[in-house]
Structures are given as C-alpha cells and as structure tokens.
DRENTORKOL-3810 file (N, C-alpha, C; in nm, 4 decimals):
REM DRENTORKOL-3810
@n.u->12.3063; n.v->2.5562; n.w->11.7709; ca.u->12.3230; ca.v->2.5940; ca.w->11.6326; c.u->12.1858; c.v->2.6317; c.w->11.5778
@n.u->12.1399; n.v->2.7611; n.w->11.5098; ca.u->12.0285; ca.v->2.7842; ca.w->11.4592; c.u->12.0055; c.v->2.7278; c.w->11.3316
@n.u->11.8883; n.v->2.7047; n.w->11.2684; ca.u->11.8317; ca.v->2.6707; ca.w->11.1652; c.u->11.9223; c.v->2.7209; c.w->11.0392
@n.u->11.9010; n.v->2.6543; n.w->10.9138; ca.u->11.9747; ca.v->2.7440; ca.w->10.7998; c.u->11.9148; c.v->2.9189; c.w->10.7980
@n.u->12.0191; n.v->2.9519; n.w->10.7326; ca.u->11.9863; ca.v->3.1060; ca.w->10.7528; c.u->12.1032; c.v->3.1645; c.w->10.8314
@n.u->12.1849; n.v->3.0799; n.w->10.9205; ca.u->12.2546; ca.v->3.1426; ca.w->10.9788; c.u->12.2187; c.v->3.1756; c.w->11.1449
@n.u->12.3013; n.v->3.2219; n.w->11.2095; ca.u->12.2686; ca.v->3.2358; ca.w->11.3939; c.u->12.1459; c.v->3.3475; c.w->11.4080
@n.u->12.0980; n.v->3.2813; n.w->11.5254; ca.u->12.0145; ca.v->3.3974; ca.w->11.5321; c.u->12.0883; c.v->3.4987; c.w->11.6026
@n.u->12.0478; n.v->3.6462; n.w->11.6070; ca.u->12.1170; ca.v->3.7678; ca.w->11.6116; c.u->12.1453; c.v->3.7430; c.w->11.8500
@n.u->12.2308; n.v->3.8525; n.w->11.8816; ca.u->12.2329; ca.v->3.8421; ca.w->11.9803; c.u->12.2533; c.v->4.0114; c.w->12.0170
@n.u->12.1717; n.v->4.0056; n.w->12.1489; ca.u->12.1890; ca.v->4.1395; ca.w->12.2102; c.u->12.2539; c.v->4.2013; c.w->12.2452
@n.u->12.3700; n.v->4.1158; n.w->12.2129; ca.u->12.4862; ca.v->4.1658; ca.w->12.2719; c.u->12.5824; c.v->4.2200; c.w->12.1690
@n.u->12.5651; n.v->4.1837; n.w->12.0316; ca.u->12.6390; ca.v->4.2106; ca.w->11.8970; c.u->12.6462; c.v->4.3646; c.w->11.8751
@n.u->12.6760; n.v->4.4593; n.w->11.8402; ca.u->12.6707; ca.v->4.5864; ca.w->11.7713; c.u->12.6028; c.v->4.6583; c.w->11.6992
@n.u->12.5914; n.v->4.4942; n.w->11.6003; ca.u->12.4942; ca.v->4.5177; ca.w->11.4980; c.u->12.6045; c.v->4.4962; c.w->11.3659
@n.u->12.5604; n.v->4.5566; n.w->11.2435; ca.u->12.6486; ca.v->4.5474; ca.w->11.1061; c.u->12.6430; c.v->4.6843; c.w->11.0702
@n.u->12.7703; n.v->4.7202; n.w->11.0803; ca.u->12.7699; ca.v->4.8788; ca.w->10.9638; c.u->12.8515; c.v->4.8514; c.w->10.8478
@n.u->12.7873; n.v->4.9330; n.w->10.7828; ca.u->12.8939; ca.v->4.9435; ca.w->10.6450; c.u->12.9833; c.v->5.0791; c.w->10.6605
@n.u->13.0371; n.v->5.1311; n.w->10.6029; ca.u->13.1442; ca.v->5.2080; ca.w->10.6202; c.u->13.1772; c.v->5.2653; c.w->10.4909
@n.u->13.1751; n.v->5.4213; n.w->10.4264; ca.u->13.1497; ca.v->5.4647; ca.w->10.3245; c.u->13.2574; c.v->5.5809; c.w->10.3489
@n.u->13.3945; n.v->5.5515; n.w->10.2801; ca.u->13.4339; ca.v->5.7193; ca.w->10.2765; c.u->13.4709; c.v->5.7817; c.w->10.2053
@n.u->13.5592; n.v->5.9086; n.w->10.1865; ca.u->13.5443; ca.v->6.0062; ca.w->10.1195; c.u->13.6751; c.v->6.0737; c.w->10.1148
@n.u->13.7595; n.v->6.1036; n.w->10.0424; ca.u->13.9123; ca.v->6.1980; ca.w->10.0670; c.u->13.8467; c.v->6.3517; c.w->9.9832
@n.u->13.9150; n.v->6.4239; n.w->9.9719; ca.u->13.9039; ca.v->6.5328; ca.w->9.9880; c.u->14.0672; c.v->6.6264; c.w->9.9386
@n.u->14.0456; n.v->6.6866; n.w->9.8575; ca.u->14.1843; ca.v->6.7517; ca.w->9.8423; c.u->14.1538; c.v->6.9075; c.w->9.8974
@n.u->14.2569; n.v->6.9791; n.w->9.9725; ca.u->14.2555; ca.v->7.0634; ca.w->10.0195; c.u->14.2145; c.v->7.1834; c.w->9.9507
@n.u->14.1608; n.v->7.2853; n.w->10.0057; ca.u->14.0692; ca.v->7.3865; ca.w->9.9629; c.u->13.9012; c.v->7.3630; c.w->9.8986
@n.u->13.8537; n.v->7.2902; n.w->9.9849; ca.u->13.7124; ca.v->7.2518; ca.w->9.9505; c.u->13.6269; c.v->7.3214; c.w->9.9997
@n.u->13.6821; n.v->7.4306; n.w->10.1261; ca.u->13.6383; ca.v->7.5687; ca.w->10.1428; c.u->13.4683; c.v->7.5737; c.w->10.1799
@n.u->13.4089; n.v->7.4314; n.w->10.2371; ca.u->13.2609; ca.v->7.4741; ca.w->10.2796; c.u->13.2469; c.v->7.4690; c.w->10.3799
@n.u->13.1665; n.v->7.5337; n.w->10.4540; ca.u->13.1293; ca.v->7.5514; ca.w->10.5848; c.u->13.0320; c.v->7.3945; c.w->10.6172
@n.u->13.0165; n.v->7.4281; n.w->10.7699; ca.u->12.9364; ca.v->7.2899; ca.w->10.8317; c.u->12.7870; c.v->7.2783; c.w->10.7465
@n.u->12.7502; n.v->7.3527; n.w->10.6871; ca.u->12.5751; ca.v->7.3329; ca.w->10.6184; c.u->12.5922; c.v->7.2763; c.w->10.5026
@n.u->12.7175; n.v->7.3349; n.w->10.4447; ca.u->12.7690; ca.v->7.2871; ca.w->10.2877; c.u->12.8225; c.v->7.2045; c.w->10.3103
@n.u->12.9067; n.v->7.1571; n.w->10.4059; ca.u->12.9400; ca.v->7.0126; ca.w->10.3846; c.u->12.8212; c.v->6.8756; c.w->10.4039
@n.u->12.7333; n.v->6.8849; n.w->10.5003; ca.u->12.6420; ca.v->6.8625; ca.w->10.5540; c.u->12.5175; c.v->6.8143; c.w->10.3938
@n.u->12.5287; n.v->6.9157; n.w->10.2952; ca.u->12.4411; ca.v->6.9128; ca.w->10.1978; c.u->12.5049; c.v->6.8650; c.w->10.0826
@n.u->12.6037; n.v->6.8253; n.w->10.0604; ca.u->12.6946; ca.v->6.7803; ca.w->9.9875; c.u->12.6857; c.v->6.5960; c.w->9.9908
@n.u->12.7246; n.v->6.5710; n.w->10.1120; ca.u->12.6949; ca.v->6.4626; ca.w->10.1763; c.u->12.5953; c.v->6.3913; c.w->10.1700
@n.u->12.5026; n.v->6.4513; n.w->10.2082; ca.u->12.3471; ca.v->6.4189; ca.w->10.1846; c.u->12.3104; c.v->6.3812; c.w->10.0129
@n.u->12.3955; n.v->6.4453; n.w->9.8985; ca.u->12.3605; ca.v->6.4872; ca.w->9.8057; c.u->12.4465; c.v->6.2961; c.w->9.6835
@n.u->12.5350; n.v->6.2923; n.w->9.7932; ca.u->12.6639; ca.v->6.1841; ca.w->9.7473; c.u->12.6256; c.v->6.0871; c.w->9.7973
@n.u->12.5636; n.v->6.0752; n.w->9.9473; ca.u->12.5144; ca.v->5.9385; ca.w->9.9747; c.u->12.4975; c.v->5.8320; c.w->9.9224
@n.u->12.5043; n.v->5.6954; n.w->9.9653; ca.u->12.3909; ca.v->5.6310; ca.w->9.8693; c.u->12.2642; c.v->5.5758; c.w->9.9753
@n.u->12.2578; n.v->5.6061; n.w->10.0791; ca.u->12.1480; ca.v->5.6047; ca.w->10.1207; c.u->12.0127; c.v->5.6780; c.w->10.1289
@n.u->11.8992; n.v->5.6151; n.w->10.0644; ca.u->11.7786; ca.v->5.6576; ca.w->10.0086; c.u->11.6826; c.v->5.7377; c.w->10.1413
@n.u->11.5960; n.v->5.8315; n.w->10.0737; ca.u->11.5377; ca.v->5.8467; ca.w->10.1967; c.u->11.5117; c.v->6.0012; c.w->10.2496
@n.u->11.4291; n.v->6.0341; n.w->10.2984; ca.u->11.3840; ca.v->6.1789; ca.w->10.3947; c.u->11.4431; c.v->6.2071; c.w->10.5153
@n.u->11.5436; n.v->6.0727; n.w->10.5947; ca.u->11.5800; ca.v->6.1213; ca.w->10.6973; c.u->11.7052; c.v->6.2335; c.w->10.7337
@n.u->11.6776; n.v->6.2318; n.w->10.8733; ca.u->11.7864; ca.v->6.3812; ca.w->10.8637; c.u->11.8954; c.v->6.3199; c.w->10.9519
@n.u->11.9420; n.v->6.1827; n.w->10.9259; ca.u->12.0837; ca.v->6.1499; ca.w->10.9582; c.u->12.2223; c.v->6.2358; c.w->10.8966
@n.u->12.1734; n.v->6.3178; n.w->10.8536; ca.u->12.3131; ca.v->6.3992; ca.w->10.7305; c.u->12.3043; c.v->6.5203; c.w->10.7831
@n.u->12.1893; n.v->6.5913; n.w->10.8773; ca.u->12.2101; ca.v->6.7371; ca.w->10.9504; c.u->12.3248; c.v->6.7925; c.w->11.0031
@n.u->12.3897; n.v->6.6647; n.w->11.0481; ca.u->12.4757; ca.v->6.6664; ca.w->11.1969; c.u->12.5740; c.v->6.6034; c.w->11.1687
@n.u->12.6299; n.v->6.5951; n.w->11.1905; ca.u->12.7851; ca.v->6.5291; ca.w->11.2098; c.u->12.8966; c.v->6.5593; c.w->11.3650
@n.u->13.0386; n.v->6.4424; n.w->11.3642; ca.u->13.0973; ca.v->6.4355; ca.w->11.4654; c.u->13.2474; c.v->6.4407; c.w->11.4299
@n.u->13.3183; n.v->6.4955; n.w->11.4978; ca.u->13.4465; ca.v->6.5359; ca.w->11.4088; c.u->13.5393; c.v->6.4387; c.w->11.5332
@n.u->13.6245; n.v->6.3647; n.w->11.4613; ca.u->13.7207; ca.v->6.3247; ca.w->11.5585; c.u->13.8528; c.v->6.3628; c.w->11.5434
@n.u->13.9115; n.v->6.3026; n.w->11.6711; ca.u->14.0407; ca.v->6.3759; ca.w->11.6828; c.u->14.1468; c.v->6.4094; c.w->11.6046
@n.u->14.1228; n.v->6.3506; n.w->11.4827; ca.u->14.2211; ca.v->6.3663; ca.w->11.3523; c.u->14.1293; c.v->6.4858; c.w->11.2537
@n.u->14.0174; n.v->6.5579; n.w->11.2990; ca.u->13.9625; ca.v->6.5917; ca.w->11.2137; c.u->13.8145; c.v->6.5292; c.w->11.0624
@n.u->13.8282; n.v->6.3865; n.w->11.0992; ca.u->13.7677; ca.v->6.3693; ca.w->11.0104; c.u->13.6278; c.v->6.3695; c.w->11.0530
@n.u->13.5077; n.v->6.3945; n.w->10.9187; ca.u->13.3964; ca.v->6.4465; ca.w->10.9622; c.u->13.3101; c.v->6.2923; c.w->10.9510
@n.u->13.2587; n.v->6.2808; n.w->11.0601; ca.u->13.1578; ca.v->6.1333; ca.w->11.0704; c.u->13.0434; c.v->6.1751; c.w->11.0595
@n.u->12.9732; n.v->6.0547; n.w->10.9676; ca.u->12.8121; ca.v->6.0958; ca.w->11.0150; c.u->12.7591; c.v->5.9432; c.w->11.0352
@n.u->12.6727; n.v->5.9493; n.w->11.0860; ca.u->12.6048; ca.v->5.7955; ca.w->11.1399; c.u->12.4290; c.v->5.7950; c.w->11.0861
@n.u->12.4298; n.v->5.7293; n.w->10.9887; ca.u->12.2402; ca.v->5.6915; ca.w->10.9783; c.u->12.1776; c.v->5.6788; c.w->11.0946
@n.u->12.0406; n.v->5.6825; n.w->11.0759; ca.u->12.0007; ca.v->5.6113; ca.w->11.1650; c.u->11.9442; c.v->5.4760; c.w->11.1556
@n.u->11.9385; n.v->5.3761; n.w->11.2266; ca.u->11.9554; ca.v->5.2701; ca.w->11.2166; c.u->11.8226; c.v->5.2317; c.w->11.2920
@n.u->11.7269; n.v->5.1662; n.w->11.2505; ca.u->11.5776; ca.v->5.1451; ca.w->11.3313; c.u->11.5703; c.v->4.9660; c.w->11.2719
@n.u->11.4941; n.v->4.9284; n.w->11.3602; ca.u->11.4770; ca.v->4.8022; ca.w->11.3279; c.u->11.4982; c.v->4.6973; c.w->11.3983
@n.u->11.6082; n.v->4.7274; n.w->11.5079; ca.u->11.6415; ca.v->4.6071; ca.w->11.6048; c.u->11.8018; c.v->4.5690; c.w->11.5207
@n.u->11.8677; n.v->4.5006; n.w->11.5589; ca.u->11.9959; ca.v->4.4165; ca.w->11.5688; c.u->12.0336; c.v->4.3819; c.w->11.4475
@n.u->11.8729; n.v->4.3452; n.w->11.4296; ca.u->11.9850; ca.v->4.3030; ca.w->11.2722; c.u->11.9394; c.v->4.4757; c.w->11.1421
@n.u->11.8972; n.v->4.5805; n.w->11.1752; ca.u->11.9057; ca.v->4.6831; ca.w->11.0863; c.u->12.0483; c.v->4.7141; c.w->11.0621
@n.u->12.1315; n.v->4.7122; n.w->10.9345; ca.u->12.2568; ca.v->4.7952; ca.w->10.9107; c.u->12.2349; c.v->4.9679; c.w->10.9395
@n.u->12.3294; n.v->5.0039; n.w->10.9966; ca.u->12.3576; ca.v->5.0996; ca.w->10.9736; c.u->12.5047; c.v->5.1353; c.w->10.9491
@n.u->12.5064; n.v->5.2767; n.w->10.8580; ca.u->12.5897; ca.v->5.3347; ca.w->10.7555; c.u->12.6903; c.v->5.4248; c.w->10.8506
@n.u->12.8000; n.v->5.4636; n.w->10.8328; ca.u->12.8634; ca.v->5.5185; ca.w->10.8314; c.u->12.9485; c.v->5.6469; c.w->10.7423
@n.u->12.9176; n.v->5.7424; n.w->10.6993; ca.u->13.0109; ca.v->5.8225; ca.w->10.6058; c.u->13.0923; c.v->5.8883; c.w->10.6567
@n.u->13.2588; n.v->5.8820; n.w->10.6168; ca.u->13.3282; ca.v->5.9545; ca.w->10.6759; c.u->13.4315; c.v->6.0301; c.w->10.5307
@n.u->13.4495; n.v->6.1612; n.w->10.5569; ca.u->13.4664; ca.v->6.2421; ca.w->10.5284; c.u->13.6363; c.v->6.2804; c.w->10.5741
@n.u->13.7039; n.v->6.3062; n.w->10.4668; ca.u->13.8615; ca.v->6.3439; ca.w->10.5239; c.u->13.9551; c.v->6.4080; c.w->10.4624
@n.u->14.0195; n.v->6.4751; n.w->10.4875; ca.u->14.1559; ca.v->6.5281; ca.w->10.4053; c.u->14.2311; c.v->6.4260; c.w->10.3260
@n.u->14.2797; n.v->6.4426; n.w->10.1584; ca.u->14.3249; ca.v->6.3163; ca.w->10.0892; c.u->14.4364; c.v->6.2949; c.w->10.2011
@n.u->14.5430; n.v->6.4296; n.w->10.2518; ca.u->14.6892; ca.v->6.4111; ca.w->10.2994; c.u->14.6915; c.v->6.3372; c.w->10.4406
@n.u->14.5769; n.v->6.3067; n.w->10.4847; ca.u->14.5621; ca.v->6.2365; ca.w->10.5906; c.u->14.4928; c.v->6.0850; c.w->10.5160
@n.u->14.5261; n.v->6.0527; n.w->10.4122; ca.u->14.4698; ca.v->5.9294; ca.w->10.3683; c.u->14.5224; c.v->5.7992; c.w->10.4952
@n.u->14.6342; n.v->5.7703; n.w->10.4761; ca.u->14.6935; ca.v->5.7106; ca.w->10.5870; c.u->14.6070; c.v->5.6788; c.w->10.7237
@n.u->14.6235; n.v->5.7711; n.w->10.7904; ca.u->14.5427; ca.v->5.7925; ca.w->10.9475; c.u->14.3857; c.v->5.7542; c.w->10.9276
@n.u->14.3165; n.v->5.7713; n.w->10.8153; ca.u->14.1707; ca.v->5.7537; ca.w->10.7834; c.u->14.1969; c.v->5.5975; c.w->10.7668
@n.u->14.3095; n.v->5.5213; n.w->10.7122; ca.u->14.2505; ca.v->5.3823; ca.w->10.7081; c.u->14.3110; c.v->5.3452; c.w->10.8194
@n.u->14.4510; n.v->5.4012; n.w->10.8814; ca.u->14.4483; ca.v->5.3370; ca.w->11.0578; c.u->14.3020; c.v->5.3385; c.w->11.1772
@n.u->14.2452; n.v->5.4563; n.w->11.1248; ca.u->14.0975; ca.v->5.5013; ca.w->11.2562; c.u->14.0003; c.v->5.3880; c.w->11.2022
@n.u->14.0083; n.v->5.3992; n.w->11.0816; ca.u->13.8244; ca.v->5.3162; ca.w->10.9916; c.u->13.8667; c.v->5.1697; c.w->10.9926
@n.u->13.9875; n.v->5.1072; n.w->10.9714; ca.u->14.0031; ca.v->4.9448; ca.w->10.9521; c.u->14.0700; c.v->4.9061; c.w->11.1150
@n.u->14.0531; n.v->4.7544; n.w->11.1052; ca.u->14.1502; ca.v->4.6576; ca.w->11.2221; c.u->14.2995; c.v->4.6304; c.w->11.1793
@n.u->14.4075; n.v->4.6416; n.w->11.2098; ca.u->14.5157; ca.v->4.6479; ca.w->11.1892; c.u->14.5611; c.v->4.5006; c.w->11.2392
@n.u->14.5961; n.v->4.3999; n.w->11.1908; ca.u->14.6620; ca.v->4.2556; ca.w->11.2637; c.u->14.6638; c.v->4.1676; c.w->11.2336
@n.u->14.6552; n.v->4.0131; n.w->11.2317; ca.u->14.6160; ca.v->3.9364; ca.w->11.1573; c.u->14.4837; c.v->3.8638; c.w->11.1946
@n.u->14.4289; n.v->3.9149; n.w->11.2574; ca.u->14.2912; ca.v->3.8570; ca.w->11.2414; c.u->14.2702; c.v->3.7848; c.w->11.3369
@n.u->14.3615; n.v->3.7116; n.w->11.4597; ca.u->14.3241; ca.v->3.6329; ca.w->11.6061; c.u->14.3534; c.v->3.7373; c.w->11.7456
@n.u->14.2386; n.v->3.6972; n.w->11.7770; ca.u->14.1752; ca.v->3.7245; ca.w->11.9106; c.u->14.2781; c.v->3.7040; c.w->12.0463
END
C-alpha cells in the first residue's frame, strides 16, 4: 500500500484520459484543414502544440484527435472527438463501457 496520496503509478496502466466531444448537425460542409482549425479553436486545451493538425477517423466516421501527452504515466492526456448529431447513439456506444461495472 503506498503512502497517502494514493498508489504509486504503474507501467503497466494506460495512463488517464479525459474525453471531450462534439455532435455536429449535418451540413457543416468543412474540409480536413477547417475542421482541424475549428477544433483547435474550441479546445480547451492551452498551448502551441500541433496535436490538432491531424486527426483519425474511425469506422463509424467519427473524427478523433489525441493530445500529446509528455510527462510519463501519470501526464493526462485528452481526447476530442468529433461526430454527426444522427449518429449520437453509436458515439456513446464507441466513447463509454457498456455493463455493470464487474470484471
């Protein structure tokens, strides 16, 4: 058991993200730079980096972007995801755990 404060971190953990998203009603009509700068613009993460250049589209379409995350194990990193409102549904089946909570 570690000291107060809580466990110490392990190498084996993931790490902590937070998870930030976004619906979207159809005809928003921007290309990958405009969405890209939009994003960047809505964030709430502070900062010069160019985690918001790029993005990853998954199989439902929705647009991911990932911070970057420096620091070791215990740095959070962010998540923004980006989606069609009419796919609201499918965005909280992909982004949440579905069950009651045992292993």
């Amino acid at each position: 058991m570690a000291a107060a404060g809580g466990p110490s971190p392990s190498w084996g953990v993931l790490g902590e993200f937070r998870v930030f998203e976004a619906l979207y009603d159809r005809g928003l009509g921007l290309g990958d730079r405009d969405l890209c700068d939009l994003v960047r613009r809505h964030a709430p993460r502070p900062g010069s980096e160019s985690w918001w250049n790029g993005f990853d589209r998954t199989e439902h379409g929705f647009a991911v972007w990932r911070s970057d995350a420096a620091g070791g194990p215990e740095a959070v990193t962010d998540l923004y995801v980006l989606a069609p409102a009419r796919q609201e549904d499918a965005l909280d089946e992909w982004a949440w755990a579905v069950g009651d909570g045992t292993a």
